[in-house]
SEROMAR-45118 format. One record per atom (N, C-alpha, C, CB): atom name; x, y, z. Coordinates in steps of 0.001 Angstrom, whole numbers, plus 524288, in hexadecimal, padded with zeros to 5 digits. Glycine has a CB too. Example, Ala and Ser with C-alpha at 12.3 -4.5 7.8 and 13.67 -1.06 7.14 Angstrom:
> a|x|y|z
> N|83386|7E9C6|81E78
> CA|8300C|7EE6C|81E78
> C|83390|7F31C|81E78
> CB|82C2C|7EE87|82356
> N|83232|7F736|81BA8
> CA|83566|7FBDC|81BE4
> C|83264|8001E|81EBE
> CB|83704|7FDAA|8165D
//
This chain:
> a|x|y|z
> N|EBC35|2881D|0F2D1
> CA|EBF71|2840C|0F085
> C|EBD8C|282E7|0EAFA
> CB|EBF56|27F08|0F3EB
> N|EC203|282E6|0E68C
> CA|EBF4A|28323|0E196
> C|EC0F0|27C33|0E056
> CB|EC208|288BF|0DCAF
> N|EBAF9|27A26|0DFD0
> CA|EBAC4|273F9|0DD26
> C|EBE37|274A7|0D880
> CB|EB43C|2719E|0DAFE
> N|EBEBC|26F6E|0D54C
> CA|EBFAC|26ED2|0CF7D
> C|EBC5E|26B3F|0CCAA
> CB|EC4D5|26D26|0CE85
> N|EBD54|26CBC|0C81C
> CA|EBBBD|26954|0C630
> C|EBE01|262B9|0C4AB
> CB|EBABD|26BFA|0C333
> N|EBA60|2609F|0C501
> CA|EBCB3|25966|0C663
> C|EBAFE|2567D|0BEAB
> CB|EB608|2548C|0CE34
> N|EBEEA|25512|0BE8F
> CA|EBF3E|25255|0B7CA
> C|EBE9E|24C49|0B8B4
> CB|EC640|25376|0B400
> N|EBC6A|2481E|0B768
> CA|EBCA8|24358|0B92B
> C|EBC69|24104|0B180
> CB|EB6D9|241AE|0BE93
> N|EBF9F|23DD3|0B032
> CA|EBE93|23846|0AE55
> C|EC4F1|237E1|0AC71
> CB|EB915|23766|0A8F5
> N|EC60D|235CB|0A7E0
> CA|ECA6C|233A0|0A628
> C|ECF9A|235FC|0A5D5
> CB|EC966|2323C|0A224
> N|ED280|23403|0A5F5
> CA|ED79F|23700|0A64C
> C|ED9A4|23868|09F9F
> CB|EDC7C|232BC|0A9EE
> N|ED81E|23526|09BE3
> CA|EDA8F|23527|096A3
> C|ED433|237A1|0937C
> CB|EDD73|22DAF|09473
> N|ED16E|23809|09504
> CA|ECC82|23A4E|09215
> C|ECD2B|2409B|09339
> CB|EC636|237A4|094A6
> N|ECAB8|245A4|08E5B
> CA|ECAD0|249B4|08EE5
> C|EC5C7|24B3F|0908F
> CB|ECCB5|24B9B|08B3B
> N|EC2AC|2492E|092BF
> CA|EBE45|24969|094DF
> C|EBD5D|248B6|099B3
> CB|EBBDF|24708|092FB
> N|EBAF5|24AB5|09D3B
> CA|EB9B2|248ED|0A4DB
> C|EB5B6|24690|0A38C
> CB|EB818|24DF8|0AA83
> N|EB4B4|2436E|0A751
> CA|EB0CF|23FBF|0A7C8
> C|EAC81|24241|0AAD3
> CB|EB2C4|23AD5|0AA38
> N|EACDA|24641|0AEFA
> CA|EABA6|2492E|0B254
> C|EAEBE|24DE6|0B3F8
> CB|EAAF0|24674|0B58B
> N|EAC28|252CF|0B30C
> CA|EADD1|25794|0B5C3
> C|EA9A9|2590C|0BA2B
> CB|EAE78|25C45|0B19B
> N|EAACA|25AF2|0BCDC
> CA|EA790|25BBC|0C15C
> C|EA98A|262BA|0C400
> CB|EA90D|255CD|0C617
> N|EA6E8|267DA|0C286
> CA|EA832|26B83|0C306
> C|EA6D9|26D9B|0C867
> CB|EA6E0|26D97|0BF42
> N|EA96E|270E6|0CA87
> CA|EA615|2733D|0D05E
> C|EA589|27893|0D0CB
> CB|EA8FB|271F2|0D5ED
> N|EA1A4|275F6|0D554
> CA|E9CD4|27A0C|0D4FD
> C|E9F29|281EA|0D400
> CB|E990C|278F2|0DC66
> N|EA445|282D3|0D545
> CA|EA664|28875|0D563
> C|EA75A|288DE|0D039
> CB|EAB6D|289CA|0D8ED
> N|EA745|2864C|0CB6B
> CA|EA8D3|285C2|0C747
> C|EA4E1|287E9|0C348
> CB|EAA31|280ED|0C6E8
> N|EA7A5|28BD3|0C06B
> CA|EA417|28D95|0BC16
> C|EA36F|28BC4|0B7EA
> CB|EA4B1|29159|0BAC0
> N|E9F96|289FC|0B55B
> CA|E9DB5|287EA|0AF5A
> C|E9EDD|28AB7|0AA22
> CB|E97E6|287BA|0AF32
> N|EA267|28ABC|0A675
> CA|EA167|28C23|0A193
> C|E9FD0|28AC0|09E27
> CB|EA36C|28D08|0A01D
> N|E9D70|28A49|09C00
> CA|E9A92|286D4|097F0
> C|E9CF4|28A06|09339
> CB|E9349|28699|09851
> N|E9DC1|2864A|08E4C
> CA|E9FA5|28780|08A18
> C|E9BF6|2852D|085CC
> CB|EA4F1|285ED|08A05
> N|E9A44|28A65|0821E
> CA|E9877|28868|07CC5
> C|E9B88|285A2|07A53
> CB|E9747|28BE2|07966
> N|E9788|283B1|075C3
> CA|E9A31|2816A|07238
> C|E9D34|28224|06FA9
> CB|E98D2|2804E|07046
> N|EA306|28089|06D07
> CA|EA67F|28296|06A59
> C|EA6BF|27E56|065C3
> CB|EAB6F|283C7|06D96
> N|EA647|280D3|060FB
> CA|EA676|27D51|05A13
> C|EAB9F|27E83|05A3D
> CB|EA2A1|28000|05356
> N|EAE29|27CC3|05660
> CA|EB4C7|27DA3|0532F
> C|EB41E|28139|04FCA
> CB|EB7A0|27888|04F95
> N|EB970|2833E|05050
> CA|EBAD6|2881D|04C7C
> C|EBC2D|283C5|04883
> CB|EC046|28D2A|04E58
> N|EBC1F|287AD|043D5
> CA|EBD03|285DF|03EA0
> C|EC43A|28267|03E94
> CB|EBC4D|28C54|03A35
> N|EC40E|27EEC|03CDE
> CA|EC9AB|27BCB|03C5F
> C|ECCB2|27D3E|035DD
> CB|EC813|27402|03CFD
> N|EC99D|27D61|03210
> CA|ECA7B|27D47|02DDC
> C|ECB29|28153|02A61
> CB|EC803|27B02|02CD2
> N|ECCDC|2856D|028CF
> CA|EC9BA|28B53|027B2
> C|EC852|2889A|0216A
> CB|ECEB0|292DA|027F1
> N|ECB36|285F8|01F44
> CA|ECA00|2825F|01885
> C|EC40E|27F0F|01A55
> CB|ED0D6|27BCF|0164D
> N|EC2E6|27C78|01CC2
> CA|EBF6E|278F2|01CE5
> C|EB959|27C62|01D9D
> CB|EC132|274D6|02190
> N|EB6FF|27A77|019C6
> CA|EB083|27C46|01869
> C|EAF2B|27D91|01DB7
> CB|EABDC|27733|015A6
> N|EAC31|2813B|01E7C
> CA|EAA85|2856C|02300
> C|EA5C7|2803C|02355
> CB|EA86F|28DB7|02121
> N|EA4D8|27F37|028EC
> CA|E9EE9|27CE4|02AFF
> C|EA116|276D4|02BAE
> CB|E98BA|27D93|025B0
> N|EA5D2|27636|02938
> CA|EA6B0|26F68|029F7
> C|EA96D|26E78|02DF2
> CB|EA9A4|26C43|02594
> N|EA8AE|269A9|02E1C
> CA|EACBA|267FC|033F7
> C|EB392|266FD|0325F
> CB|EAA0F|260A1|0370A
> N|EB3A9|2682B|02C6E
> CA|EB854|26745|02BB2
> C|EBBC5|26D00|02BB8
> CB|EB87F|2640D|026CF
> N|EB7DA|27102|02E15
> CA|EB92E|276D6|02F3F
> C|EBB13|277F8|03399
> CB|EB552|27A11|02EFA
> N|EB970|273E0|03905
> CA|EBAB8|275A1|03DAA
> C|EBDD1|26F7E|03FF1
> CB|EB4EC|2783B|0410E
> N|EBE55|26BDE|03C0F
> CA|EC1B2|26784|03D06
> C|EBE4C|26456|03F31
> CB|EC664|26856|04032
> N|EC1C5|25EA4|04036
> CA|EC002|25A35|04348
> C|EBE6A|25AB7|04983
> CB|EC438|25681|042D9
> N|EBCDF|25711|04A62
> CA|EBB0E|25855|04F58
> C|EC06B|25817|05327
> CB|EB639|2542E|0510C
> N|EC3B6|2569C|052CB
> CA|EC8A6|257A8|05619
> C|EC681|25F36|05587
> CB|ED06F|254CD|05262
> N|ECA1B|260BE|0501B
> CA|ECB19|2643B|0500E
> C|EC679|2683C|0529B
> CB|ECCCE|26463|04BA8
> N|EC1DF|2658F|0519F
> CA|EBCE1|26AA1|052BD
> C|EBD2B|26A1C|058D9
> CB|EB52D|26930|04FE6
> N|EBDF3|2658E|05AE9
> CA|EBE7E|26675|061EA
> C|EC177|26986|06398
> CB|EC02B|26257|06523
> N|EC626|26954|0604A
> CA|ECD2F|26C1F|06396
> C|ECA68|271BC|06291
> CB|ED5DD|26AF8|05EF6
> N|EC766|27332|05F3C
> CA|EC57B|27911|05DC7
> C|EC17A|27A92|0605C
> CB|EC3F6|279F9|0587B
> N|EBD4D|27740|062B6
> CA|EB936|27849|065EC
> C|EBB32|278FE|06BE7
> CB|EB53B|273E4|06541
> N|EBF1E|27569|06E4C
> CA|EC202|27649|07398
> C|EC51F|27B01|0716B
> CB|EC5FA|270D6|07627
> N|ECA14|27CB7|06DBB
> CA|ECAF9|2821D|06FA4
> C|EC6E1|28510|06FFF
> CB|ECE40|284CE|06CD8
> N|EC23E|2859E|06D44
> CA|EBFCE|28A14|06DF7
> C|EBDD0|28B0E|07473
> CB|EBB49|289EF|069E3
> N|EBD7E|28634|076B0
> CA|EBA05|28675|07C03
> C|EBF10|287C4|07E37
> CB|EB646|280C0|07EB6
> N|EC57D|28767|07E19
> CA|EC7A5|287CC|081B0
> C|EC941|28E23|0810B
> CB|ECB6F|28386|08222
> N|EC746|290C2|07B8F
> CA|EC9AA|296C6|07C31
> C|EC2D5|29A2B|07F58
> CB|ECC35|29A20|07383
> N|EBE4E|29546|07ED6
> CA|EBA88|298FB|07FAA
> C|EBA1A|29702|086E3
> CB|EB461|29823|07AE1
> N|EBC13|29439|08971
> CA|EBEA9|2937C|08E91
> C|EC29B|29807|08E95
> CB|EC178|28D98|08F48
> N|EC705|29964|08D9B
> CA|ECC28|29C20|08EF3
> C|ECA22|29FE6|08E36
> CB|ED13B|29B7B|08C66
> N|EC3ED|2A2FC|08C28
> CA|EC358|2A7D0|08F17
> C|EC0D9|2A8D7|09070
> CB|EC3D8|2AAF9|08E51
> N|EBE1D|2A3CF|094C0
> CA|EBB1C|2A343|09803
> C|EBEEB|2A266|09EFB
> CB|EB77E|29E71|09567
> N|EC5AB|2A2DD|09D5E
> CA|EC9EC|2A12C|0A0D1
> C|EC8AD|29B65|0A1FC
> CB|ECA54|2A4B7|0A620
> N|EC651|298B0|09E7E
> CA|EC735|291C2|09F2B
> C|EC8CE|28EED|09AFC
> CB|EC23C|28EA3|0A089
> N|ECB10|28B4F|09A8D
> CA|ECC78|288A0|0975A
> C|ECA37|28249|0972C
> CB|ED170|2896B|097DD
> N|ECC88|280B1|0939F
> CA|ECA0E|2799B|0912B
> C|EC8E2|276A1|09666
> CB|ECFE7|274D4|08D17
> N|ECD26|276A9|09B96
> CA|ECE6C|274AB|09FE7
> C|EC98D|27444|0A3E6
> CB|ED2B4|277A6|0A1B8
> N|EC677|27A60|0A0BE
> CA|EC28D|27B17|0A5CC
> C|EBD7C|278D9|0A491
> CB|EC180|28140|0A77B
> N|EBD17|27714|0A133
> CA|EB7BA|27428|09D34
> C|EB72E|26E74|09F44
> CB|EB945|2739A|0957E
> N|EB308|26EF8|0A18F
> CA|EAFFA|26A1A|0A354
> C|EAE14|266AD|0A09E
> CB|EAC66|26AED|0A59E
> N|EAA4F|26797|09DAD
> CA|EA7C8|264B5|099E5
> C|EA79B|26803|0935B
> CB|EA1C4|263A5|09C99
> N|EA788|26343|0903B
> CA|EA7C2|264B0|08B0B
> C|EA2A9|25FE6|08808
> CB|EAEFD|26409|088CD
> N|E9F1B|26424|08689
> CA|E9B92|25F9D|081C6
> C|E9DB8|26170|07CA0
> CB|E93A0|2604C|0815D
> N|E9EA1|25D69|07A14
> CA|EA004|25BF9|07304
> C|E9CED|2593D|070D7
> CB|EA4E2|258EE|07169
> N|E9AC7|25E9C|06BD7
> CA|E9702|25CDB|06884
> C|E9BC4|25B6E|06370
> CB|E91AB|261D9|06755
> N|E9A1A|2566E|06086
> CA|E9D7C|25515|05C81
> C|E98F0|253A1|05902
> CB|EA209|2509D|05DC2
> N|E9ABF|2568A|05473
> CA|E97F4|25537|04F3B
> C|E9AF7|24F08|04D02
> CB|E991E|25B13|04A4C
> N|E9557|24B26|04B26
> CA|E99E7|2473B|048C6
> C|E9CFF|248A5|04243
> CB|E9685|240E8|0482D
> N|E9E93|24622|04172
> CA|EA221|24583|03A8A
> C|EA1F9|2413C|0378F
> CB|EA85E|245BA|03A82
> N|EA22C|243DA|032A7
> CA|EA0DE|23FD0|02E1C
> C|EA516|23A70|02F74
> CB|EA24C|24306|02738
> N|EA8D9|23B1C|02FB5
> CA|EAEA2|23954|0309A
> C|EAD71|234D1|03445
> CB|EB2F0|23E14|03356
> N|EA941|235CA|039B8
> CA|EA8C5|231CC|03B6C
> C|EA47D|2309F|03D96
> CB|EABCC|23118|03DAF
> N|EA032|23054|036A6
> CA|E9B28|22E95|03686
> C|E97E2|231EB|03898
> CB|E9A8B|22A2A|038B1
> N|E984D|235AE|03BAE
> CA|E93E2|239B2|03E55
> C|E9639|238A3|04450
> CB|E8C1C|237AF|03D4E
> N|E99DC|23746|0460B
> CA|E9A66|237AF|04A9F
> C|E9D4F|23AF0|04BFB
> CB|E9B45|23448|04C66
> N|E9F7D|23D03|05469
> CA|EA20D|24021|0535F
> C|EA7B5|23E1E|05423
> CB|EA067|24429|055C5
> N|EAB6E|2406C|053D2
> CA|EAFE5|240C1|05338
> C|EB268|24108|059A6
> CB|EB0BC|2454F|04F57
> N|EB281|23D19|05DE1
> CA|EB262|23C96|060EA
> C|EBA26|23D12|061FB
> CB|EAE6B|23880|0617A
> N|EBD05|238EA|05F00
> CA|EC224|23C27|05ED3
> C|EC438|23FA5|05DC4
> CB|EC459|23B5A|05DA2
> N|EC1A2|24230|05A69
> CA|EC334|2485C|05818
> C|EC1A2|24BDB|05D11
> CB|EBF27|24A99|051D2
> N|EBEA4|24A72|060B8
> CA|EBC52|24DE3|063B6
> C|EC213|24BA5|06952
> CB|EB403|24C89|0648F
> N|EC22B|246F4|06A32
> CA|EC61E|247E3|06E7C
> C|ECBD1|24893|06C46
> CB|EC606|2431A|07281
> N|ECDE9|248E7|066D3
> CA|ED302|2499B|065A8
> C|ED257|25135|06571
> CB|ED4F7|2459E|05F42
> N|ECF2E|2540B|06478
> CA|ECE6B|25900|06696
> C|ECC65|25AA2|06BD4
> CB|ECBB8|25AFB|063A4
> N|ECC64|2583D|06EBB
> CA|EC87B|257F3|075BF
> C|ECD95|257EC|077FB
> CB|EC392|25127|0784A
> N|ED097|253D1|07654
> CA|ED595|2519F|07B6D
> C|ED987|25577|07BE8
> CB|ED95C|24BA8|079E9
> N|EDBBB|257D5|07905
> CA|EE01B|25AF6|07A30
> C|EDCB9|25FD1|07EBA
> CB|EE325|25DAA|073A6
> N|ED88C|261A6|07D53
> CA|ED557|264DB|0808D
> C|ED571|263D0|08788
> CB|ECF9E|263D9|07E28
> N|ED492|25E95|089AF
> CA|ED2AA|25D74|08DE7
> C|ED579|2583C|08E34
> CB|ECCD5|25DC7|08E2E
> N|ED6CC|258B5|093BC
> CA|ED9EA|255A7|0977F
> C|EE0C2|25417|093AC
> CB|ED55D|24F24|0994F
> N|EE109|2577F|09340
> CA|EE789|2575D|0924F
> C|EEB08|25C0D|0970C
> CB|EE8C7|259D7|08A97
> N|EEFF0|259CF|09590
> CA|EF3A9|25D76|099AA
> C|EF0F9|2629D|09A23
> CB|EFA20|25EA8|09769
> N|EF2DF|2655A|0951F
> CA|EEFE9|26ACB|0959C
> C|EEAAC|26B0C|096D0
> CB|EF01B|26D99|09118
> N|EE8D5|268C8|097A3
> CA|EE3D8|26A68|09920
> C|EDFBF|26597|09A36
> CB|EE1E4|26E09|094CD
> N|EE0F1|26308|0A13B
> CA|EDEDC|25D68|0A1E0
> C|EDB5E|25E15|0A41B
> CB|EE180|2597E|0A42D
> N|ED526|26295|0A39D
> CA|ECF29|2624B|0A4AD
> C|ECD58|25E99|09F58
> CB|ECBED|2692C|0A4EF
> N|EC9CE|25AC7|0A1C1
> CA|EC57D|25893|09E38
> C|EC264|25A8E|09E84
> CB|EC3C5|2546E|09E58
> N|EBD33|25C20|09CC9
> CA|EB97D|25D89|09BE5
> C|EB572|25765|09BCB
> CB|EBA67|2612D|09733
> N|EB0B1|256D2|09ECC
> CA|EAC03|25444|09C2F
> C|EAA85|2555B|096CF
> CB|EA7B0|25566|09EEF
> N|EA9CB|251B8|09381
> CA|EA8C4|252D4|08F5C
> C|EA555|24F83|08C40
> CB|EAC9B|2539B|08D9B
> N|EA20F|2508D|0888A
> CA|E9F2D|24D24|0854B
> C|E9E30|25049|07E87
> CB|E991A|24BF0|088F6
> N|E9CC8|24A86|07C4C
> CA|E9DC1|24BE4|07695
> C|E985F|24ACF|07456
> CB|EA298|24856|0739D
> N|E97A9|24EC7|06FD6
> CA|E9373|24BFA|06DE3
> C|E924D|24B87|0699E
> CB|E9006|24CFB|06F49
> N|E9031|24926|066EC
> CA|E90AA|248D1|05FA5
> C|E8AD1|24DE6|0600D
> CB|E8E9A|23F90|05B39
> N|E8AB4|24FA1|05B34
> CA|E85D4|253A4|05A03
> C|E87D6|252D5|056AD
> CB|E841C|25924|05BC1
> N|E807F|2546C|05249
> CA|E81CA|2541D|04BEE
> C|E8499|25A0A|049CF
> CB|E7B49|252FD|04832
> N|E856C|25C1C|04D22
> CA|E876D|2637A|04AB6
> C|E8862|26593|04E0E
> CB|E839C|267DE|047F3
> N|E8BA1|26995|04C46
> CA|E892B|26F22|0501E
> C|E89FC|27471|04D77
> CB|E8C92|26FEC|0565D
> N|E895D|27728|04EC0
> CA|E88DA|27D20|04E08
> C|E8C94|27ED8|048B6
> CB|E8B19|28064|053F3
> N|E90EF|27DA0|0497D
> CA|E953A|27EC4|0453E
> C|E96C0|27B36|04214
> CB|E99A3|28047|04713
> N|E93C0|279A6|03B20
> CA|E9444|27773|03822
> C|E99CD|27686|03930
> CB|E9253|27940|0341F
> N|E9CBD|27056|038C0
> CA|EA059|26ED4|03896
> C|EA255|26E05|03E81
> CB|EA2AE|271A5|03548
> N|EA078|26F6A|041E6
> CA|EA354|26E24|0457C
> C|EA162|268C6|048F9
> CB|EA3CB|272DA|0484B
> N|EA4FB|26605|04991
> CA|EA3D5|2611A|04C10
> C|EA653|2607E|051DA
> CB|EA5DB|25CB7|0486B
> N|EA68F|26662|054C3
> CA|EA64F|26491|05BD5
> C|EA543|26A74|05B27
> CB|EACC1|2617C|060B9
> N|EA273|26B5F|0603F
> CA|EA267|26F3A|0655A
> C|EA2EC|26D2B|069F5
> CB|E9DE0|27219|0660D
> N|EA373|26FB2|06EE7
> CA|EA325|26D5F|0715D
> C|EA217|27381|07538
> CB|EA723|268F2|07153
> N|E9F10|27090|07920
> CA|E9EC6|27597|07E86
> C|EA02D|2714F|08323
> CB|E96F0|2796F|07FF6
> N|EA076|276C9|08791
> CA|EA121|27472|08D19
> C|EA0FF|27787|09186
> CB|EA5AB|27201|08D95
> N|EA383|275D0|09548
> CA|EA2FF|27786|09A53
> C|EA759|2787A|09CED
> CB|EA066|27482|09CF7
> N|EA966|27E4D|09F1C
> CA|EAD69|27E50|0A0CE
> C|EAC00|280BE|0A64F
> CB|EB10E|280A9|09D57
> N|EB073|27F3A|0A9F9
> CA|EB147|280D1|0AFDF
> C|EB58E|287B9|0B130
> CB|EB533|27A61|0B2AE
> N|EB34F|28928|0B3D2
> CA|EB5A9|28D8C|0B5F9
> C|EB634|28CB7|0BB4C
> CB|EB2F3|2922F|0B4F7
> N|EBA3D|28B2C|0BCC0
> CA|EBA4F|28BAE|0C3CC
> C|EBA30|28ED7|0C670
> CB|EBD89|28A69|0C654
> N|EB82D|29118|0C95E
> CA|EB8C6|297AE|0CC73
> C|EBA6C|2976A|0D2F7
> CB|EB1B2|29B63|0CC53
//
């Protein structure tokens, strides 16, 4: 008998409050994914190269959902997601906490596609790819 997986918290949040996977269920774990370039005009290394943080999220989730689709899973099957967010001048050194769910929401718990994922965010002073202000990794399910 194949369990499922169980999603628990809000009905209007794109986030679960609790996923709870079982035990027949396989783990994928996903590296980190930076944003492709947004700008091809805008100075190479800035954040005004790979856009705002809306835009750098909507670019960090496609990448995880084409590097899922050829793994045969998609956004739906992702359990948990950690988000590292660089802050911005714009708002004092902090991060950009709406820019991050006005690019998050269309992703998770809509018609097309109503899995939440657990998720958490986190400010860091950098990362890896001058200009970019999100990555994010996670955890996806394979049911067998």
């Amino acid at each position: 008998m194949t369990q499922t997986i169980v999603r628990t918290g809000s009905a209007t949040a794109p986030i679960a409050q609790t996923v709870s996977v079982p035990a027949n269920a396989q783990l994928v774990f996903l590296s980190g994914a930076l944003p492709d370039v947004a700008d091809l005009q805008a100075p190479q290394g800035t954040s005004a190269a790979y856009g705002d943080t809306r835009t750098q999220t909507e670019s960090v989730l496609r990448k995880l959902k084409a590097v899922l689709e050829e793994q045969g899973l998609g956004l739906g099957d992702i359990v948990q997601l950690r988000v590292f967010l660089v802050g911005g001048p714009e708002l004092d050194g902090r991060l950009d906490f709406a820019g991050l769910q006005a690019g998050y929401t269309p992703f998770f718990g809509t018609a097309e596609q109503p899995n939440k994922p657990a998720r958490t965010a986190i400010q860091v002073a950098g990362l890896p790819l001058p200009g970019a202000l999100v990555e994010i990794d996670g955890i996806a399910v394979r049911q067998g």
